[in-house]
C-alpha beads as a LAMMPS data file, in Angstrom:
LAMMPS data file: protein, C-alpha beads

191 atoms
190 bonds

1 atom types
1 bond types

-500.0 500.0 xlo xhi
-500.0 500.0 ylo yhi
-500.0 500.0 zlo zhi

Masses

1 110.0

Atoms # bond

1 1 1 -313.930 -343.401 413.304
2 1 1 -310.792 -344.991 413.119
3 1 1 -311.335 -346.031 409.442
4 1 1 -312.642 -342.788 408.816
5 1 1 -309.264 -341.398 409.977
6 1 1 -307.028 -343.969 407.779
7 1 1 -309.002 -343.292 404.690
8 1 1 -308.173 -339.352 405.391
9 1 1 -304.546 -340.226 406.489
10 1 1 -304.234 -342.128 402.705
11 1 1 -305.794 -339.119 400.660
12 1 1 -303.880 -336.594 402.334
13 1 1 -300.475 -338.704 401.754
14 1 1 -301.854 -339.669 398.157
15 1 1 -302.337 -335.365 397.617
16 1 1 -298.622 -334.872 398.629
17 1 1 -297.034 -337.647 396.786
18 1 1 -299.078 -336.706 393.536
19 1 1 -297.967 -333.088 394.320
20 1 1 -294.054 -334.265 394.407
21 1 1 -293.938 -335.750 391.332
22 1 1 -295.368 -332.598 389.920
23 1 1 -298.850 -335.017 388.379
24 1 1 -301.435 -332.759 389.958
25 1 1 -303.278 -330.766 387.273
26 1 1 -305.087 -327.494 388.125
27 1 1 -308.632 -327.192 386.644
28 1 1 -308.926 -323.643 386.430
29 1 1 -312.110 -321.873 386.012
30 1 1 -313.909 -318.486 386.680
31 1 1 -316.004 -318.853 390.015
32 1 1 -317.268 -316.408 392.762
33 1 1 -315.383 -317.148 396.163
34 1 1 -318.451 -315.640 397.951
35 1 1 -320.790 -318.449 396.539
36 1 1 -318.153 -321.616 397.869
37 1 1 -317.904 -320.044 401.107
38 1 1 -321.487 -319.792 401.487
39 1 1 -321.927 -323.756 400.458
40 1 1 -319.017 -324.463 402.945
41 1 1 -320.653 -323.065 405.793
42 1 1 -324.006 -324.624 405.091
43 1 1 -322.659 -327.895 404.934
44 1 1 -320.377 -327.377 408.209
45 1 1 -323.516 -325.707 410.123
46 1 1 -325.019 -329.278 409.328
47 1 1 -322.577 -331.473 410.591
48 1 1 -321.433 -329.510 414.125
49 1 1 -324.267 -327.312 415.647
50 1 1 -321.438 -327.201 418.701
51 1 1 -319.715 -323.879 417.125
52 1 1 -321.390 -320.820 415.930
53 1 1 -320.791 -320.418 412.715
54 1 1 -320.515 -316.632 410.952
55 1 1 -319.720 -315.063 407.380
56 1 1 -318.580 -311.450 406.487
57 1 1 -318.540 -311.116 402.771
58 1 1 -318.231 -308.542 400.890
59 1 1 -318.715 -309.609 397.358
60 1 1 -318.512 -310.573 394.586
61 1 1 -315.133 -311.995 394.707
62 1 1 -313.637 -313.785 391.486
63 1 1 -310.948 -315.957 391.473
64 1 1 -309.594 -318.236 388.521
65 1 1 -308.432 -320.938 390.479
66 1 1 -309.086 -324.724 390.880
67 1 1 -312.093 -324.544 392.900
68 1 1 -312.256 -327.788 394.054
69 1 1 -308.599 -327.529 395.711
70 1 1 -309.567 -323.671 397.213
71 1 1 -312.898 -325.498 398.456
72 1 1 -310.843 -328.628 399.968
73 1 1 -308.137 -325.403 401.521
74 1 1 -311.412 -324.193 403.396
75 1 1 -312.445 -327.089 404.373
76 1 1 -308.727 -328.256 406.263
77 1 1 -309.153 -324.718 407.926
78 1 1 -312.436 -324.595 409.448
79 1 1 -311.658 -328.380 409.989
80 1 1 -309.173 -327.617 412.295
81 1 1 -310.778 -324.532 413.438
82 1 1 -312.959 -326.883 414.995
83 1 1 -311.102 -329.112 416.238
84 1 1 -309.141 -326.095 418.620
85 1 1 -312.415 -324.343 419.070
86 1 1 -314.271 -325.618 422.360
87 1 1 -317.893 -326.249 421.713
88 1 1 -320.203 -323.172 421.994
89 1 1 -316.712 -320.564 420.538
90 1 1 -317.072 -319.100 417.040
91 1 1 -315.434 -319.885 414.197
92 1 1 -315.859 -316.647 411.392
93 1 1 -315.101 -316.807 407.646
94 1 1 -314.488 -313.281 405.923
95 1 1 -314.169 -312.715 402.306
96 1 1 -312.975 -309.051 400.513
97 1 1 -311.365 -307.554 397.944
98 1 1 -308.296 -304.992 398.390
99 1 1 -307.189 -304.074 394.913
100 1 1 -306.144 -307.132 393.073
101 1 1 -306.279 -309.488 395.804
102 1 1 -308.844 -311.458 397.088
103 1 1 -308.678 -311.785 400.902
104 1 1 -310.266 -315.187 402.880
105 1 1 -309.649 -315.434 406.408
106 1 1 -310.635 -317.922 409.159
107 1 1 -310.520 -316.795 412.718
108 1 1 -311.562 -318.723 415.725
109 1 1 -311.752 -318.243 419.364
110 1 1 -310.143 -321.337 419.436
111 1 1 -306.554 -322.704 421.750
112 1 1 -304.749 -320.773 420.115
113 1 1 -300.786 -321.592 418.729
114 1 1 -297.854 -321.066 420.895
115 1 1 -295.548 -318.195 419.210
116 1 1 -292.432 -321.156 418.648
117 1 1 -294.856 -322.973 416.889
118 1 1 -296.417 -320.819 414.391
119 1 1 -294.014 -320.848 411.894
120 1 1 -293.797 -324.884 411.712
121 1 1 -297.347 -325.378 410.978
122 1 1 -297.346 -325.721 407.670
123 1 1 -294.382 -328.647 407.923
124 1 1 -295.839 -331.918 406.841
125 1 1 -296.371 -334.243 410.192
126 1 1 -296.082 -331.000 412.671
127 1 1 -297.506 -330.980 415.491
128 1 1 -297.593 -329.153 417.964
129 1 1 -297.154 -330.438 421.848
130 1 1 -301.323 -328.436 422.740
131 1 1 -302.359 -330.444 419.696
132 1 1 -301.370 -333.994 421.146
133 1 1 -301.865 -333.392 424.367
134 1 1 -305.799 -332.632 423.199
135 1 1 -305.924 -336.039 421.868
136 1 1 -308.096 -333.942 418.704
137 1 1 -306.484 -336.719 415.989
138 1 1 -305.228 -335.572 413.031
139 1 1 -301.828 -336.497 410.937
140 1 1 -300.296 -332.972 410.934
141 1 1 -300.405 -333.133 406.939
142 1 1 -303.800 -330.260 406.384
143 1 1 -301.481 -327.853 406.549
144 1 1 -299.316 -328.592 404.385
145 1 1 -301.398 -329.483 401.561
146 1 1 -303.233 -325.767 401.992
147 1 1 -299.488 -324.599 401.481
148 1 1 -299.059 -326.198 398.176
149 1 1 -302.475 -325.295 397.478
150 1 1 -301.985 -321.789 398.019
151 1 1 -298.637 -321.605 396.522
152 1 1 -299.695 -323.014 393.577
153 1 1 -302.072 -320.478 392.586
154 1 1 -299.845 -317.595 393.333
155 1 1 -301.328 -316.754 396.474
156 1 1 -299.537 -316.655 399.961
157 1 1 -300.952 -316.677 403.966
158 1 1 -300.440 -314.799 407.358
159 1 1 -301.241 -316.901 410.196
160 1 1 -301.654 -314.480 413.802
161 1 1 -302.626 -316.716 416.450
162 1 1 -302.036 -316.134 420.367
163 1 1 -302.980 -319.059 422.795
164 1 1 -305.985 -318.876 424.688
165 1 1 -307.594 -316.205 422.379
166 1 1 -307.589 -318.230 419.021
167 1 1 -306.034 -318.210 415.379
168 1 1 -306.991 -315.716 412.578
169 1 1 -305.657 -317.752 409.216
170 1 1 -305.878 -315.020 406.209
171 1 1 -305.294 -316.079 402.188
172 1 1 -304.427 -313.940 399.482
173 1 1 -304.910 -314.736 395.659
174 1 1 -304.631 -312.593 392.722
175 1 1 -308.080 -311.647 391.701
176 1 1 -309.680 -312.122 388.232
177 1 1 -311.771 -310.094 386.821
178 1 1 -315.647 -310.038 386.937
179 1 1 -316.918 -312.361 383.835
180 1 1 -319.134 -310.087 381.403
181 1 1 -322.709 -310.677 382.152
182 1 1 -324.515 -312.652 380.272
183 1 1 -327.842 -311.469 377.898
184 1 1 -330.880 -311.337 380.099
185 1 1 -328.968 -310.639 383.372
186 1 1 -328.677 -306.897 382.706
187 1 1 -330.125 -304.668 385.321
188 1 1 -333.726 -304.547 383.439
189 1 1 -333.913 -307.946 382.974
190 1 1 -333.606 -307.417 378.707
191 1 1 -329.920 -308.122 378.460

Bonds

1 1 1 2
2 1 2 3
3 1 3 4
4 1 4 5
5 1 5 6
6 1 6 7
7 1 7 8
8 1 8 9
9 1 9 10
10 1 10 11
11 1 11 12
12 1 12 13
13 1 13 14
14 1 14 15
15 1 15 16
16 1 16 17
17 1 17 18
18 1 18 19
19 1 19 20
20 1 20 21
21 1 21 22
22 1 22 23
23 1 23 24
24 1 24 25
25 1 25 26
26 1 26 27
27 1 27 28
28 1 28 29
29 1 29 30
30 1 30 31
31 1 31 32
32 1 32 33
33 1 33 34
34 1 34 35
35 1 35 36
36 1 36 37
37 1 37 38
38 1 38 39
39 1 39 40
40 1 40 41
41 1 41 42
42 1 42 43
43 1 43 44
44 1 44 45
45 1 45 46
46 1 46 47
47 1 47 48
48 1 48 49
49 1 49 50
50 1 50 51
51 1 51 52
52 1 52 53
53 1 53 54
54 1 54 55
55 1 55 56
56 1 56 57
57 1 57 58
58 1 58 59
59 1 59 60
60 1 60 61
61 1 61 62
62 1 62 63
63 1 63 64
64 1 64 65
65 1 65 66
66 1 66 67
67 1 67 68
68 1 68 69
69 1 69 70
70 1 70 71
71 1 71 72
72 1 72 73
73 1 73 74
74 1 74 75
75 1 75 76
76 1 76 77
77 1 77 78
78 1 78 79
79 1 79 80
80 1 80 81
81 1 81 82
82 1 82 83
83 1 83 84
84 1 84 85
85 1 85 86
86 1 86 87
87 1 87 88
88 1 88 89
89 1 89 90
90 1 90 91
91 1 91 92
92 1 92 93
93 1 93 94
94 1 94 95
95 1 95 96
96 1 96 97
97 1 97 98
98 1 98 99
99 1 99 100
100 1 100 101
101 1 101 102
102 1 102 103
103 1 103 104
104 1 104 105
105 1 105 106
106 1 106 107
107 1 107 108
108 1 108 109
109 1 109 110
110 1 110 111
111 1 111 112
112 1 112 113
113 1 113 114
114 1 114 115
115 1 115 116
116 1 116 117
117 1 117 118
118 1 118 119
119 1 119 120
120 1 120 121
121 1 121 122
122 1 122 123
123 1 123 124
124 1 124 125
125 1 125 126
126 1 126 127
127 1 127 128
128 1 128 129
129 1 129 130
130 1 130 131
131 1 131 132
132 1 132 133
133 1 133 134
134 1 134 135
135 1 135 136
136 1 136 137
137 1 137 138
138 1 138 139
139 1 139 140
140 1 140 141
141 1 141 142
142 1 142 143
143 1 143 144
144 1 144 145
145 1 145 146
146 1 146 147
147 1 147 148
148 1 148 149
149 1 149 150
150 1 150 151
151 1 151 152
152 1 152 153
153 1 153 154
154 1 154 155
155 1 155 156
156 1 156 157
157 1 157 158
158 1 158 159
159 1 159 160
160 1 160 161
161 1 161 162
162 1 162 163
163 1 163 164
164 1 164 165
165 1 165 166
166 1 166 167
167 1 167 168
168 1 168 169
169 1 169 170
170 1 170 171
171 1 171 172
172 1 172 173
173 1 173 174
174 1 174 175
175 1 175 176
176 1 176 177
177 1 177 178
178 1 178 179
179 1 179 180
180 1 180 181
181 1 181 182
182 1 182 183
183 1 183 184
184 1 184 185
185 1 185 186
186 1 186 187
187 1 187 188
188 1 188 189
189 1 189 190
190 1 190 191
């Protein structure tokens, strides 16, 4: 597990470097946000039956976006979801649409952040004092790659967490519009 952690540790400081020296590329392309969420899930439900595990989404949901950096975003939240969630609590994942904006949120039942600390999270190497004391690993560098991630597609976050009750993490990115359908997927089937 150790190694396990290093290799992480080395990716996440390889992200951050490539991402100051402005030599990470976004590979934009059309993609339903419903669909990755669905595949994240799946794959988490796999690899910890200790949380319960449930989706809200109201869909379809288009982003253009790098979908492999939104996906690895997800991933660092319901990552660390888990990690704050006891076994047996409930981590949820929501997806909607208001207006032009596609909304994501992930909201466990979780520790919880202490008010002070909330606004640091996102600082590379944070971490807060419930966070070492838990022993739950981790370099305090997730965060702050989802910040760059989400900055750099023109989205932003609100974080409301409260301890004891959990942490509700919600994204916002500009929404793009539905792709035209393609012949043969009209309603009868013809095109």
């Amino acid at each position: 597990s150790e190694t396990e952690n290093m290799k992480i540790l080395v990716e996440q400081l390889l992200f951050l470097a490539r991402s100051d020296s402005d030599t990470i590329h976004l590979e934009k392309t059309l993609f339903d946000c419903g669909k990755m969420v669905e595949e994240i899930v799946r794959e988490t439900r796999l690899i910890d039956p200790a949380h319960t595990f449930e989706t809200r989404l109201d869909g379809p949901a288009y982003l253009e976006a790098d979908q492999q950096l939104i996906k690895q975003v997800l991933r660092i939240l319901v990552d660390n979801s888990i990690k704050y969630t006891p076994a047996g609590g409930t981590i949820q994942l929501k997806l909607w649409q208001e207006k032009d904006t596609i909304k994501i949120q992930v909201q466990d039942n979780g520790i919880g952040i202490a008010p002070a600390d909330v606004p640091r999270i996102f600082d590379r190497f944070y971490r807060s004092d419930e966070s070492r004391a838990r022993k739950t690993g981790g370099s305090g560098l997730g965060l702050a790659i989802v910040k760059w991630i989400v900055d750099n597609h023109g989205g932003y976050y609100e974080v409301l967490s409260r301890l004891e009750i959990g942490t509700r993490i919600t994204l916002s990115f500009p929404s793009a519009p539905k792709p035209p359908a393609h012949p043969g997927e009209g309603p009868s089937g013809s095109g």
